[in-house]
C-alpha positions in Angstrom: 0.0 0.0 0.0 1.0 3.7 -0.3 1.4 5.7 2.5 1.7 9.4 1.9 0.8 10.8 -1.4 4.0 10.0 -3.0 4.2 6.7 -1.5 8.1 6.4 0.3 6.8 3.6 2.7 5.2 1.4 -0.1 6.4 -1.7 0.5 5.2 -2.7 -3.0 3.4 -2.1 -6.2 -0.4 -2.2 -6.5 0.1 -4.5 -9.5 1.8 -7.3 -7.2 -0.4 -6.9 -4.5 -1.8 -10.2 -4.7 2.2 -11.7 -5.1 3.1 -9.7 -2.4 0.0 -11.5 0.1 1.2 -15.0 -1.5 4.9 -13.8 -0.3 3.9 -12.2 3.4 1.6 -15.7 4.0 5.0 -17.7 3.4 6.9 -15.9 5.7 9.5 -14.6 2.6 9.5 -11.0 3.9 11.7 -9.1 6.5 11.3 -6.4 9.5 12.5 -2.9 8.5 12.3 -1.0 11.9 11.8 2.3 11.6 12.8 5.1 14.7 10.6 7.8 15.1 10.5 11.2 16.6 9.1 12.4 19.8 8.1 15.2 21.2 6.8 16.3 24.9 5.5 19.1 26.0 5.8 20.6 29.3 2.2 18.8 30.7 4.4 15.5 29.4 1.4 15.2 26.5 3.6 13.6 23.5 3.5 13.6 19.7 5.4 11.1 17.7 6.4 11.2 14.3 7.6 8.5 11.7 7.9 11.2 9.4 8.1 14.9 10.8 6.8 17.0 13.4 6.3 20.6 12.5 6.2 23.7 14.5 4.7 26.5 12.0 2.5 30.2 12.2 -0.8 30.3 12.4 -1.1 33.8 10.3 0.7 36.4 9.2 3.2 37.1 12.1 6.3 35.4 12.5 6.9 33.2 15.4 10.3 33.3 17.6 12.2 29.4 18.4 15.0 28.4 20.2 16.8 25.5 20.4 19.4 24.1 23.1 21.6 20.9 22.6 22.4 19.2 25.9 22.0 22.3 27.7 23.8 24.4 25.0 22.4 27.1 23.0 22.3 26.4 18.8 20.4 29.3 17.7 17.3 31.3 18.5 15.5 32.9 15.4 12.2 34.3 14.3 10.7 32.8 11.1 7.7 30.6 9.7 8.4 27.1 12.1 10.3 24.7 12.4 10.7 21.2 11.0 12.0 18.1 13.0 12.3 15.1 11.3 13.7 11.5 11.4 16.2 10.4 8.1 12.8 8.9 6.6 11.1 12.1 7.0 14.1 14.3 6.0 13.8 13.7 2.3 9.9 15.2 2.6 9.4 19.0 4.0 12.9 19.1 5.6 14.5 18.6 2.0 11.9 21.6 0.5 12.7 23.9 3.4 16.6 23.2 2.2 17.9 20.9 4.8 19.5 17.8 3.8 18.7 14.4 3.3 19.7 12.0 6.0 20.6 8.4 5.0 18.4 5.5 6.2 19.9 3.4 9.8 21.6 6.9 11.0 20.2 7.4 14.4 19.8 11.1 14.3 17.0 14.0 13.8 17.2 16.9 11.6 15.8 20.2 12.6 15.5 22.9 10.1 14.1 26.2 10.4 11.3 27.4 8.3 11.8 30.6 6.4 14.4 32.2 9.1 14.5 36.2 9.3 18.1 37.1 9.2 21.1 35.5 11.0 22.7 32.5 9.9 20.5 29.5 10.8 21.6 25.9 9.0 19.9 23.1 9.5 21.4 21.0 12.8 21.4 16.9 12.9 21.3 15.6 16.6 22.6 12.5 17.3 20.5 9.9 19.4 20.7 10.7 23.4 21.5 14.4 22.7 18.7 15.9 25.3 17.3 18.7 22.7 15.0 21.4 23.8 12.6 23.3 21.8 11.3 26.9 23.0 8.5 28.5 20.6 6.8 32.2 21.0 4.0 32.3 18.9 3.0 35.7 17.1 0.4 37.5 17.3 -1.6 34.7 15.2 -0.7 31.8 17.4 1.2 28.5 15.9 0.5 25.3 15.4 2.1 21.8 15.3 1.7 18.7 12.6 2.2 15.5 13.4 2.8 13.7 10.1 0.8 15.5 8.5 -2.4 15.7 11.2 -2.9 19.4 12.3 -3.3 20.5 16.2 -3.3 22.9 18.2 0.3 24.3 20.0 0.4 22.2 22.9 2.5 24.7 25.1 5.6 26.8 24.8 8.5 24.5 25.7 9.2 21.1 24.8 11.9 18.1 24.6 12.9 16.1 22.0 14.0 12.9 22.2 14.6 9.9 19.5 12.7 6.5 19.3 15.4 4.0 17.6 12.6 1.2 16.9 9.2 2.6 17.0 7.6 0.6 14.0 7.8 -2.2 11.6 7.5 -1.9 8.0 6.9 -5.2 6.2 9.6 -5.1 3.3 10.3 -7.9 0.6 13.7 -9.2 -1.3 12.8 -7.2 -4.4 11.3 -3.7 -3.2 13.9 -0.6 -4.3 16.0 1.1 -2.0 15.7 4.8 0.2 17.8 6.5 -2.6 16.0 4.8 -5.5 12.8 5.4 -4.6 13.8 8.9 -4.3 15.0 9.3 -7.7 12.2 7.5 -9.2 10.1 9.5 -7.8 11.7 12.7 -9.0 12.5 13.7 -6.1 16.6 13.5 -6.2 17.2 14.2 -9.5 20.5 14.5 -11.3 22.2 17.5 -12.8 20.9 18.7 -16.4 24.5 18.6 -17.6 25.2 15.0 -16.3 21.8 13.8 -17.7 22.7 15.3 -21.1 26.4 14.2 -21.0 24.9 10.0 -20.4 22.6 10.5 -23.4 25.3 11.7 -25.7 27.2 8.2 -24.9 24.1 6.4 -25.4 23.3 7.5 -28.6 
């Protein structure tokens, strides 16, 4: 099945569904685990992601974030949101907003700021254990968080983020593509326009 509109969790096509059943039924399939995200607000109500959780403005006014690494400051800034994501979720909104694209098995979390105003603000990867903390002033229009996707309401103003190394299972079979294929079937790595047109020169 496809999961997400462009489908980076399919474990395979809708025209071997029935193959795929025959395959799952014989017990010729494996366990991808998959970590996850997590993040707690100050009431210790949690939200956790497979994908991304996102921080963002409500309306027109920016909101201000900070973030602190093991008690260490990174970077405050005022902007649209934020995005944290796991390596799965990095090659969705985290790749748009212009972070980078974390390989699949690294146990680390990507947080990129949305739309920064000023200052020099690059995306930061946490290793697993870092204890990260996450401060958000919403504007004038409030913020809100999404949890893969699902919309609600800003739980609070301070939260902790901590990494889940083996939240889920994802049925996968001998044959499906990898992370970085998928990604360039999909269009969504795609190679340079000179390197495309140099490899069809020595085709032809």
């Amino acid at each position: 099945m496809a999961c997400g509109s462009l489908g980076a969790l399919t474990a395979t096509s809708a025209d071997r569904i029935g193959e795929a059943l025959e395959s799952f039924a014989a017990g010729d399939w494996q366990r991808r685990r998959l970590p996850a995200v997590a993040v707690t607000a100050e009431d210790g109500e949690t939200f956790t992601a497979l994908n991304d959780v996102v921080v963002v403005r409500k309306g027109a006014s920016q909101i201000a974030a900070a973030i602190d690494v093991d008690g260490d400051r990174f970077i405050a800034f005022a902007g649209d949101g934020i995005v944290i994501a796991t390596p799965l979720g990095s090659s969705a909104y985290t790749m748009a907003a212009g972070g980078p694209v974390v390989a699949p098995g690294t146990d680390a979390m990507v947080l990129t700021a949305l739309a920064p105003h000023g200052g020099t603000v690059p995306p930061l990867v946490v290793a697993r254990g870092s204890q990260v903390t996450l401060t958000v002033e919403p504007g004038y229009y409030g913020a809100r968080m999404e949890v893969d996707g699902h919309v609600a309401d800003l739980p609070g103003l301070r939260f902790s983020l901590s990494w889940r190394r083996d939240y889920a299972t994802l049925v996968r079979f001998d044959d499906a593509e990898t992370f970085f294929a998928g990604l360039r079937r999909r269009g969504i790595l795609a190679d340079s326009p000179r390197i495309r047109a140099r490899e069809a020169r020595e085709r032809s």
